[in-house]
N, CA, C and O atoms as a DFTB+ gen file, in Angstrom:
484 C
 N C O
     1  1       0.829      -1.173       0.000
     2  2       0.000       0.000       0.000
     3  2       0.873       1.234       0.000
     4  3       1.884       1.028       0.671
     5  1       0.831       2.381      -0.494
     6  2       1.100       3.137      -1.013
     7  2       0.311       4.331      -0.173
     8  3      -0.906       4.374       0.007
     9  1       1.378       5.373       0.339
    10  2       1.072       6.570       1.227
    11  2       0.145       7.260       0.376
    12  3      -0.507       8.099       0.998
    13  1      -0.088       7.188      -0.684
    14  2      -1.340       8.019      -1.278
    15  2      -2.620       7.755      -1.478
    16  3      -3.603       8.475      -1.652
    17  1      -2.380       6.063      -1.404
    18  2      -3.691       5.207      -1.330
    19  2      -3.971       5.357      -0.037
    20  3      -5.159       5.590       0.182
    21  1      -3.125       5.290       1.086
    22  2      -3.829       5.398       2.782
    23  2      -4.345       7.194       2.968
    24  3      -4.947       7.296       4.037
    25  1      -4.295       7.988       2.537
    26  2      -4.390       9.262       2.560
    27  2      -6.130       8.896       1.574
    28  3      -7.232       8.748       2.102
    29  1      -5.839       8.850       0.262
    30  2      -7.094       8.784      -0.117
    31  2      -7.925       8.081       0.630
    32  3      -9.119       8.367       0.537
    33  1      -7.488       6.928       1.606
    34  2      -8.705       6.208       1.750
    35  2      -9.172       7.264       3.087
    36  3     -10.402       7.286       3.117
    37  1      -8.683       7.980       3.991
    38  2      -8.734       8.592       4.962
    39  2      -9.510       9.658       4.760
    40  3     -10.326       9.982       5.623
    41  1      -9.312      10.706       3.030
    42  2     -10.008      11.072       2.361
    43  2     -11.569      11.100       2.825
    44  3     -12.297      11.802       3.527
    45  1     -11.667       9.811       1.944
    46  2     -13.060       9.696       1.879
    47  2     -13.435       9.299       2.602
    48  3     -14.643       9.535       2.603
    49  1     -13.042       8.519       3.682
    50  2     -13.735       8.744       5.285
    51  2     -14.049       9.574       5.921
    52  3     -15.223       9.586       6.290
    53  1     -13.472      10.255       6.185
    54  2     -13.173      11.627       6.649
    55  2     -14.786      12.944       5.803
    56  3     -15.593      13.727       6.303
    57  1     -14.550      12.593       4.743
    58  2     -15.875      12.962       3.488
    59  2     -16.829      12.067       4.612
    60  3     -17.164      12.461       5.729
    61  1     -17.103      10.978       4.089
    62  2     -18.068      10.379       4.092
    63  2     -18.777      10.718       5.570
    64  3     -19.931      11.134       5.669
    65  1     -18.051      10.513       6.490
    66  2     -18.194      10.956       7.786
    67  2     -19.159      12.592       7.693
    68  3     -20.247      12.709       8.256
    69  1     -18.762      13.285       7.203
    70  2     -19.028      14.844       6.832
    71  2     -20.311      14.667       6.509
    72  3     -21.163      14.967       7.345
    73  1     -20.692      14.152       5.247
    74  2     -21.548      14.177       4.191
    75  2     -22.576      13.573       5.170
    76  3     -23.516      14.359       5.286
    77  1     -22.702      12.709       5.751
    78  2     -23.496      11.877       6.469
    79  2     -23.804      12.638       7.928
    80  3     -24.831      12.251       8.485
    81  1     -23.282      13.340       8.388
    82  2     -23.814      14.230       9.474
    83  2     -24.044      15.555       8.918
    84  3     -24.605      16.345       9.678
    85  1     -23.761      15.931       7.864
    86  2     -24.319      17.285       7.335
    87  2     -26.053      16.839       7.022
    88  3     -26.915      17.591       7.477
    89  1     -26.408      15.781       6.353
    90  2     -27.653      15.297       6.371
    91  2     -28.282      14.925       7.122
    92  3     -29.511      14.971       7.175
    93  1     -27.462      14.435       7.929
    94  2     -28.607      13.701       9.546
    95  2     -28.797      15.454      10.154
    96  3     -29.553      15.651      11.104
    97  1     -28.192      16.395       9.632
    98  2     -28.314      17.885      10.345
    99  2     -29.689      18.276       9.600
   100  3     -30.703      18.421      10.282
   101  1     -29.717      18.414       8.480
   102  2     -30.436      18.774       7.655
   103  2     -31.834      17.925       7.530
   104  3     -32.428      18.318       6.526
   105  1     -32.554      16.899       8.209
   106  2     -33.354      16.212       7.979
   107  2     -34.029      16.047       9.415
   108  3     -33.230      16.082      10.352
   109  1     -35.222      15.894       9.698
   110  2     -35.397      15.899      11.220
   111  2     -35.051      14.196      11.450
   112  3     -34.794      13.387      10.558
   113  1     -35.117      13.985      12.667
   114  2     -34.813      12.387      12.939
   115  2     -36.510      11.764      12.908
   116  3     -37.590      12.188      13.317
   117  1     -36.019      10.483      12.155
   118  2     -36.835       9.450      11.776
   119  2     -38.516       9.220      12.726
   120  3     -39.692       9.291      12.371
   121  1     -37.836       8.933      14.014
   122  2     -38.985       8.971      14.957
   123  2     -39.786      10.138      15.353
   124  3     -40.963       9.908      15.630
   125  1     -39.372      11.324      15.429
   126  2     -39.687      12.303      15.394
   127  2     -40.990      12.646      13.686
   128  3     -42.018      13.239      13.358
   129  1     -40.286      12.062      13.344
   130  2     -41.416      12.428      12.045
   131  2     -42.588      11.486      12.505
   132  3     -43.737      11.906      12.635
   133  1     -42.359      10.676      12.652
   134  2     -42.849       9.160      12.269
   135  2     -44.376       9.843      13.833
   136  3     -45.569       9.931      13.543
   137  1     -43.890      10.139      15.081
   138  2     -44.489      10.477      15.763
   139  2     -45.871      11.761      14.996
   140  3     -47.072      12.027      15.031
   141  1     -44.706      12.131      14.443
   142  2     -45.819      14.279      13.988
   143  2     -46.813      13.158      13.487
   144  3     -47.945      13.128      13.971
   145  1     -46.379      12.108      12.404
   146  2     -47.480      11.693      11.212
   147  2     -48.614      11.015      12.301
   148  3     -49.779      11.401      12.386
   149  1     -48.135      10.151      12.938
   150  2     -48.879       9.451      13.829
   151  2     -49.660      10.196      14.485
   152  3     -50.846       9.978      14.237
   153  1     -49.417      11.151      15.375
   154  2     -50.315      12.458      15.954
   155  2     -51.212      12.866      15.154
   156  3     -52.406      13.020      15.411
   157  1     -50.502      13.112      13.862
   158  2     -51.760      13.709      12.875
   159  2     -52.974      13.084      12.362
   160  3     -54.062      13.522      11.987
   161  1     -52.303      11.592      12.488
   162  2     -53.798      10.034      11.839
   163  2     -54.498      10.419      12.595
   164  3     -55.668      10.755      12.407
   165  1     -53.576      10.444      14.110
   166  2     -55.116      10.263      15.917
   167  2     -55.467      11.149      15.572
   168  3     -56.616      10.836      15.263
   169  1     -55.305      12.727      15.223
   170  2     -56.209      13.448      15.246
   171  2     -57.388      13.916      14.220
   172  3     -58.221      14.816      14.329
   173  1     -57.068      12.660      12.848
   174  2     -57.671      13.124      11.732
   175  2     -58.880      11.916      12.117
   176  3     -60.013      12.146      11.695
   177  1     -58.711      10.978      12.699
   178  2     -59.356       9.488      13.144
   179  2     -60.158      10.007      14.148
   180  3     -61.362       9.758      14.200
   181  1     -59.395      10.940      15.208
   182  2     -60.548      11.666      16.254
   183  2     -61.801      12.387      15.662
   184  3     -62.915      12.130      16.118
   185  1     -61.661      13.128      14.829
   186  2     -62.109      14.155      13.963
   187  2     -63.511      12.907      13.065
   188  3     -64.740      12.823      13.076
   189  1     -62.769      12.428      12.640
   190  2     -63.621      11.370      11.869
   191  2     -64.703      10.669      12.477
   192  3     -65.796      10.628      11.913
   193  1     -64.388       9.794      14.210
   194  2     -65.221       9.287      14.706
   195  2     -66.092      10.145      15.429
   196  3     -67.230       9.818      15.764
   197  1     -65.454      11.465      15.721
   198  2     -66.936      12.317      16.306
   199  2     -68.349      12.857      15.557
   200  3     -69.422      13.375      15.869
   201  1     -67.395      12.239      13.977
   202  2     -68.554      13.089      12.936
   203  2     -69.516      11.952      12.410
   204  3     -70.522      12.086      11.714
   205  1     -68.900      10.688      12.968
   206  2     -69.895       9.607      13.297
   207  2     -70.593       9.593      14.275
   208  3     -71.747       9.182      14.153
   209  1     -70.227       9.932      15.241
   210  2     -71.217      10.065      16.720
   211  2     -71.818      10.371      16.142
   212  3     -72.627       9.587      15.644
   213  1     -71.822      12.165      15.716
   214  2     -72.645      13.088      15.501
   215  2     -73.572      12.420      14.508
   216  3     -74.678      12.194      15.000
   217  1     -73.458      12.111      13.482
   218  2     -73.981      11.459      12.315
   219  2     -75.522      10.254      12.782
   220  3     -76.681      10.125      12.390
   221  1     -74.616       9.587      13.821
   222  2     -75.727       8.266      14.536
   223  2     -76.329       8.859      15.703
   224  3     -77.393       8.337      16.037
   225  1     -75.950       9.740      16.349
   226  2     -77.160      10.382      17.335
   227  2     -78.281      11.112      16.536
   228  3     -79.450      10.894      16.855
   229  1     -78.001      11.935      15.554
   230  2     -79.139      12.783      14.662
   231  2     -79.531      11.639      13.783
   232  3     -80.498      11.871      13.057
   233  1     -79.190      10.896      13.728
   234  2     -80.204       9.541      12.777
   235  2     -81.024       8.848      14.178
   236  3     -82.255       8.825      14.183
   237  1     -80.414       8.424      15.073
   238  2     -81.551       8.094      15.930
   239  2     -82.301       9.127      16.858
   240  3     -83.020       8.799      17.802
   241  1     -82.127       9.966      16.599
   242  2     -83.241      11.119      17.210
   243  2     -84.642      11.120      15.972
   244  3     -85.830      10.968      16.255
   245  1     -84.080      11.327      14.647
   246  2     -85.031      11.068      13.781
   247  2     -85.283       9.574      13.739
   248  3     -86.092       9.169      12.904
   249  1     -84.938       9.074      14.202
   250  2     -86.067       7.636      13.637
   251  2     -86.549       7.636      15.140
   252  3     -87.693       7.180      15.153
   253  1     -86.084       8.004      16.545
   254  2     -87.287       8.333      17.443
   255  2     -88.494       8.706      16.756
   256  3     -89.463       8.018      16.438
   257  1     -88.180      10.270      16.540
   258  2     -89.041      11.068      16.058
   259  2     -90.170      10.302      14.893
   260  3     -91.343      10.637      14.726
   261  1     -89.756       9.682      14.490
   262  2     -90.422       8.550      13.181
   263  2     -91.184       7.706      13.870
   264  3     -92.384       7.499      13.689
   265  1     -90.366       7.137      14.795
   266  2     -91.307       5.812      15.358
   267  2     -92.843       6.587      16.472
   268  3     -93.937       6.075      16.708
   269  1     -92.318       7.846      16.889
   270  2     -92.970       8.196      17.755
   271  2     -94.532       8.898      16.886
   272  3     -95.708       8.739      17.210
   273  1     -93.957       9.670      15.738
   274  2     -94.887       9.978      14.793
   275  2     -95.550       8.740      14.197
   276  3     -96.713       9.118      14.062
   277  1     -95.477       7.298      13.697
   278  2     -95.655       6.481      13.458
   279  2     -96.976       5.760      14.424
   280  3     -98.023       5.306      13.961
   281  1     -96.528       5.818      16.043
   282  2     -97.212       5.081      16.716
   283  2     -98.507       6.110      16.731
   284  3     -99.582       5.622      17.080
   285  1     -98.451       7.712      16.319
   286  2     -99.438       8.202      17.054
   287  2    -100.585       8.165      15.363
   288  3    -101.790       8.417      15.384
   289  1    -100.206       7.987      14.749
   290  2    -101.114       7.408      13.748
   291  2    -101.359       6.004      13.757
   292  3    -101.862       5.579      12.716
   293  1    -101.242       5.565      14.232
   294  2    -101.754       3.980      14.419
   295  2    -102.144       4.075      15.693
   296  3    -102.243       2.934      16.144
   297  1    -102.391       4.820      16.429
   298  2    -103.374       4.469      17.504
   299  2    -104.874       5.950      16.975
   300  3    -105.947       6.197      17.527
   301  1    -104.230       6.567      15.766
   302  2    -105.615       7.118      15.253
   303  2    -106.273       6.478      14.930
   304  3    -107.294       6.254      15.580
   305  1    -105.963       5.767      13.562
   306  2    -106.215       4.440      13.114
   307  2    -106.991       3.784      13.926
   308  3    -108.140       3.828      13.486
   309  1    -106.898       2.985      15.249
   310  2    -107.551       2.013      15.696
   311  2    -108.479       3.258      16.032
   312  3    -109.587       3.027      15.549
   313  1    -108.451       4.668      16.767
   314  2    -109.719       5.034      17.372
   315  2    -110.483       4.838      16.345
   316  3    -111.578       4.298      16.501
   317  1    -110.110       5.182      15.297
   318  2    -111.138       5.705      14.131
   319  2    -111.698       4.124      13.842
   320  3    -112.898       3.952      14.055
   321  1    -110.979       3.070      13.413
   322  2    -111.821       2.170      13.369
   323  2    -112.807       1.322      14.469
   324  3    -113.616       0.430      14.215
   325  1    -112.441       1.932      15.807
   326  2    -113.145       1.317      17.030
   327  2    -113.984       2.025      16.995
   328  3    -115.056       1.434      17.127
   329  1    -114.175       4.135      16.755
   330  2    -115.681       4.441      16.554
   331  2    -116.423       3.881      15.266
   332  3    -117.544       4.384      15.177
   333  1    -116.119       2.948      14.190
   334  2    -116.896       2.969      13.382
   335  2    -117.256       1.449      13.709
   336  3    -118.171       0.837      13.159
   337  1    -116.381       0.913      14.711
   338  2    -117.368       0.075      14.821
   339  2    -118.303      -0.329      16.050
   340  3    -119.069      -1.293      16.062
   341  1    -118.080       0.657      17.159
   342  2    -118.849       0.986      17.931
   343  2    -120.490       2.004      17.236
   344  3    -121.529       2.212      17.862
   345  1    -120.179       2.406      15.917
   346  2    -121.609       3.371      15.753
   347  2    -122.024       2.267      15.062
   348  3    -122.925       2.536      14.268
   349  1    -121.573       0.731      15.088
   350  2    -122.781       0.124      13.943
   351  2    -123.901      -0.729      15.373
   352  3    -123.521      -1.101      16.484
   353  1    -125.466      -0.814      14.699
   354  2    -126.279      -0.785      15.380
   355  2    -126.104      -2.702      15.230
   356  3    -125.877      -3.224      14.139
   357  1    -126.213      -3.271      16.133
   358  2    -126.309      -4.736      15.984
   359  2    -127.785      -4.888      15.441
   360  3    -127.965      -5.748      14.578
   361  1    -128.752      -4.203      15.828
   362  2    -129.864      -5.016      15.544
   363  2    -130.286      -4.749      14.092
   364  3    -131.085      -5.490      13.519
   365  1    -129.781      -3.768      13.562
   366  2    -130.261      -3.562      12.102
   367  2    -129.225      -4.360      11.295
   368  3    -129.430      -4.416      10.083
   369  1    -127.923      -5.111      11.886
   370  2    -127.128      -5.674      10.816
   371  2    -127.510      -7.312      10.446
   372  3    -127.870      -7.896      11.468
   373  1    -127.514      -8.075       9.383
   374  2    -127.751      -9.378       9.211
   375  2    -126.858     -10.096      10.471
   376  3    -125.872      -9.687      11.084
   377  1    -127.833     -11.645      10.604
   378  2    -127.822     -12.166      11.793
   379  2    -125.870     -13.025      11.623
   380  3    -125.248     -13.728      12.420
   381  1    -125.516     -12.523      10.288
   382  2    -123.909     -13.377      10.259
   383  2    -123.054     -12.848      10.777
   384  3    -122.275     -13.424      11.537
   385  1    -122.994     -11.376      10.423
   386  2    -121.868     -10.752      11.083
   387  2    -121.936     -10.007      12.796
   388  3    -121.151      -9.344      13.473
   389  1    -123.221     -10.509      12.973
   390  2    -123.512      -9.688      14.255
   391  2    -122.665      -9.999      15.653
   392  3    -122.223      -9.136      16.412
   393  1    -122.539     -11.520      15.818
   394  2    -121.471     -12.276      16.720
   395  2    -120.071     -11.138      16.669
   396  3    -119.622     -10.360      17.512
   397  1    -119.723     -11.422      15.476
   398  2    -118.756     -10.447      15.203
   399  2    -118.444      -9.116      16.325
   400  3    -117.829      -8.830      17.352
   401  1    -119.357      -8.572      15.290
   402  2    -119.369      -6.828      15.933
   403  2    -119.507      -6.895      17.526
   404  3    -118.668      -6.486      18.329
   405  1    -120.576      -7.415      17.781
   406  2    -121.211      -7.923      19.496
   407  2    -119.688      -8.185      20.213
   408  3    -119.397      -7.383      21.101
   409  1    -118.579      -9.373      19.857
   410  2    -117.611      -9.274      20.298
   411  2    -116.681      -7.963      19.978
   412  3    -115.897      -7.877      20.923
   413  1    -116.451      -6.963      19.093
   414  2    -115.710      -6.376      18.789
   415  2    -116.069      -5.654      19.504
   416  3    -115.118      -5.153      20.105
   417  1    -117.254      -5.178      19.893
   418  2    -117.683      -3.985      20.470
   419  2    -117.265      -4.635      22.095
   420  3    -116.438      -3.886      22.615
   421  1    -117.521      -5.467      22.729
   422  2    -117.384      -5.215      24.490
   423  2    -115.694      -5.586      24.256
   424  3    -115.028      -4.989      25.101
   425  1    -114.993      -6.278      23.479
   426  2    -113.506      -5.381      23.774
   427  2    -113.032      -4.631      23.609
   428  3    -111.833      -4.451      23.826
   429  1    -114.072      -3.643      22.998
   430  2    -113.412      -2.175      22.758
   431  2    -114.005      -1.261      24.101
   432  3    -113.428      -0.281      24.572
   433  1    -115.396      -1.879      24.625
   434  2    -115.864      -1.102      25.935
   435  2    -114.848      -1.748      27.469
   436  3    -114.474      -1.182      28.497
   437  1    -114.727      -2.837      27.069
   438  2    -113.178      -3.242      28.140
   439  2    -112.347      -2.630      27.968
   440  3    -111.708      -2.485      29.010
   441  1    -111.882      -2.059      27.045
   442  2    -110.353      -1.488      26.888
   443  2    -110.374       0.051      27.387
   444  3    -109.537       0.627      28.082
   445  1    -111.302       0.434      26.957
   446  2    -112.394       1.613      27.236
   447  2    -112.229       2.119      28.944
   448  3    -111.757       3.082      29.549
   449  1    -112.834       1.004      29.227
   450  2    -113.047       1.046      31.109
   451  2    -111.660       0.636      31.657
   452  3    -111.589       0.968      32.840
   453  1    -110.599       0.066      31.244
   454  2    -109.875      -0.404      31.608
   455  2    -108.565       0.848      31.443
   456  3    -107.729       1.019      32.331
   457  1    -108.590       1.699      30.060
   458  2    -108.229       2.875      30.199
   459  2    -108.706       3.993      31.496
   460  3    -107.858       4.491      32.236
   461  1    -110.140       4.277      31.623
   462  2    -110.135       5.191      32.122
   463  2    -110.024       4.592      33.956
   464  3    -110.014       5.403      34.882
   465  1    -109.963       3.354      34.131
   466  2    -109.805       3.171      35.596
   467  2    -108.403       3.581      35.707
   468  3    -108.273       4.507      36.508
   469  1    -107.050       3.096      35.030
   470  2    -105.504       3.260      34.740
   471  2    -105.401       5.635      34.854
   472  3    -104.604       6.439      35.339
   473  1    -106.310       5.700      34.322
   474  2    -106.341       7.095      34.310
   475  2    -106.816       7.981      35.163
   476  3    -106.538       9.179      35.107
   477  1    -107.753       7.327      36.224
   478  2    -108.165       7.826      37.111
   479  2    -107.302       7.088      38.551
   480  3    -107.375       7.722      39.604
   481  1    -106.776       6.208      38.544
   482  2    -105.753       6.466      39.844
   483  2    -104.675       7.344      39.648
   484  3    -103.889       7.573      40.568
């Protein structure tokens, strides 16, 4: 080996050494990034699942609101069909369907009395 070959090789060590901490200067460190990015998912993932909360509480407030609007037409419904069949007269209707009505009508006057006793305690 040759004093100019041990000099060059010292050279570029000496370089290489340089070059390689002038960049580790110039670049932030690895984990440090790796953390910012990570911070930034949790907070884009935070962001995301609250706008799902938000999203599934105002969908089940409206389908409350639905079911609750829902039930109060179906209990119109039955009044309306329990007065029409409380105004039919048994004795003027043919003798087939009268059983019928005769039963339809005292469970609608049970339900009737059975409401307003529940309403009056």
């Amino acid at each position: 080996m040759t004093h100019d070959s041990v000099e060059e090789k010292q050279v570029d060590a000496v370089s290489n050494v340089t070059a390689t901490a002038a960049a580790s200067k110039n670049s932030r460190p690895y984990r440090k990034k790796k953390k910012k990015e990570q911070k930034k998912d949790n907070k884009r993932d935070k962001k995301g699942k609250e706008d799902i909360i938000t999203v599934l509480r105002n969908l089940a407030n409206q389908t409350a609101l639905q079911n609750q609007i829902l039930a109060d037409q179906k209990d119109v419904m039955v009044t309306m069909a329990n007065k029409k069949i409380m105004s039919i007269d048994i004795l003027t209707i043919s003798a087939s369907p009268c059983p019928f009505y005769e039963c339809k009508q005292k469970k609608i006057l049970k339900k009737i009395r059975k409401k307003k006793k529940k309403n009056s305690r």
